[in-house]
C-alpha positions in Angstrom: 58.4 99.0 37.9 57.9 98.1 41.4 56.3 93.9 42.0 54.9 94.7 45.2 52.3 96.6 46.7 53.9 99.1 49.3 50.6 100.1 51.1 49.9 96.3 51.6 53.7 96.3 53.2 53.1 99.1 55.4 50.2 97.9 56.3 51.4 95.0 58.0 53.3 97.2 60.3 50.3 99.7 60.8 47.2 98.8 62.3 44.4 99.0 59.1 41.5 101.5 59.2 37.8 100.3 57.5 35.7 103.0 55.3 33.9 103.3 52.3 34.2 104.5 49.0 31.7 106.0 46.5 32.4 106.8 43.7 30.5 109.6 41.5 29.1 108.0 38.3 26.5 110.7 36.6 24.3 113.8 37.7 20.3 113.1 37.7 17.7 115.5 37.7 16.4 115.2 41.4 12.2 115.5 42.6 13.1 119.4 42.1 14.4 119.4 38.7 17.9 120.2 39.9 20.6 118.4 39.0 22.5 116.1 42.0 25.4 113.6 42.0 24.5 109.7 42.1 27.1 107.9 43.1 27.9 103.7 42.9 27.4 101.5 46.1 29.9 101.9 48.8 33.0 99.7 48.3 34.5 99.0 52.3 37.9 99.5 51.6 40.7 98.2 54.3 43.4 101.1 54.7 45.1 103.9 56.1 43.2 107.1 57.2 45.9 109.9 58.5 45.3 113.7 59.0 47.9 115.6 56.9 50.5 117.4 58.2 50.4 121.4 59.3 52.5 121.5 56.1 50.4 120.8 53.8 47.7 122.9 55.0 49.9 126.1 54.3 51.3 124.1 50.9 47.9 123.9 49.2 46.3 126.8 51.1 43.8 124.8 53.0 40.9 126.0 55.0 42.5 125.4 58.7 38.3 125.7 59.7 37.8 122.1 57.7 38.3 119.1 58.9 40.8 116.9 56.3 42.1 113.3 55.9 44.3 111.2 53.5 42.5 107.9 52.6 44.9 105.5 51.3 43.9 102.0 49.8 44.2 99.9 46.8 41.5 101.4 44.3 42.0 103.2 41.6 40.2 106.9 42.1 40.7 109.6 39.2 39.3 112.0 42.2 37.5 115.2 40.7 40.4 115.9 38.1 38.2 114.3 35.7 34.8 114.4 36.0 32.2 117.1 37.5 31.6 116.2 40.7 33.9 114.3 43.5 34.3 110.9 44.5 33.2 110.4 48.2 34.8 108.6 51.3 32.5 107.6 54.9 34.6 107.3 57.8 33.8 107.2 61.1 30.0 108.4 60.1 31.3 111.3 58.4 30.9 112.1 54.2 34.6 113.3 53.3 35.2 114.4 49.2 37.9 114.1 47.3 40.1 117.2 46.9 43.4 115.8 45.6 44.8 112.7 44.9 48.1 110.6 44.4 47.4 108.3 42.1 49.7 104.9 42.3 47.5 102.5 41.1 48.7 101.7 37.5 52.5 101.8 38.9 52.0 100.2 42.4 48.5 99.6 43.2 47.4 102.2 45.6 46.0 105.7 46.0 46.3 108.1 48.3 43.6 111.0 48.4 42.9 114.3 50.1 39.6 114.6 50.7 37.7 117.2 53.0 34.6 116.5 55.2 31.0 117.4 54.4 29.6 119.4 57.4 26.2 119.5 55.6 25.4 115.5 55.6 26.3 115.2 59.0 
């Protein structure tokens, strides 16, 4: 088991990004009966916030038309593996949600997750 933190590390030879993180914690019923995502304050997180690589886009058949980023920091985020609706991310003004993650956090202390913007809450 690795003793140090390896995103804290590279962090002090990358320059550190700011953004939030929301994470979803139950569905209420909203003024029109329908059901809609609450989610717990926004936690500012100090990170890394990359675009992924052409790659990946072709790896895990992504939507070239969407706009996508990797949010690394040192929180622990199940993403939407395991619960019904995803965890969000606000960066730079703009609602991203979770679409896969790498989750470090038991073994090293970081995640790293793929989320995808939200072109409707803009």
């Amino acid at each position: 088991m690795l003793t140090t933190n390896l995103l804290q590390k590279a962090l002090k030879l990358i320059p550190s990004e700011s953004f939030y993180y929301e994470k979803f914690t139950d569905e209420t019923a909203n003024s029109l009966g329908r059901m809609a995502p609450t989610y717990a304050m926004p936690v500012l997180v100090h990170g890394s916030v990359q675009s992924p690589e052409n790659s990946l886009y072709q790896q895990m058949g992504l939507d070239l038309d969407k706009n996508y980023k990797i949010f690394y920091g040192s929180l622990d985020i199940n993403g939407n593996e395991t619960q019904t609706q995803p965890d969000r991310f606000i960066y730079k003004g703009k609602v991203f949600e979770t679409v896969k993650n790498t989750n470090w956090f038991n073994y090293d202390g970081w995640c790293g997750v793929l989320a995808v913007e939200r072109k409707n809450d803009n």
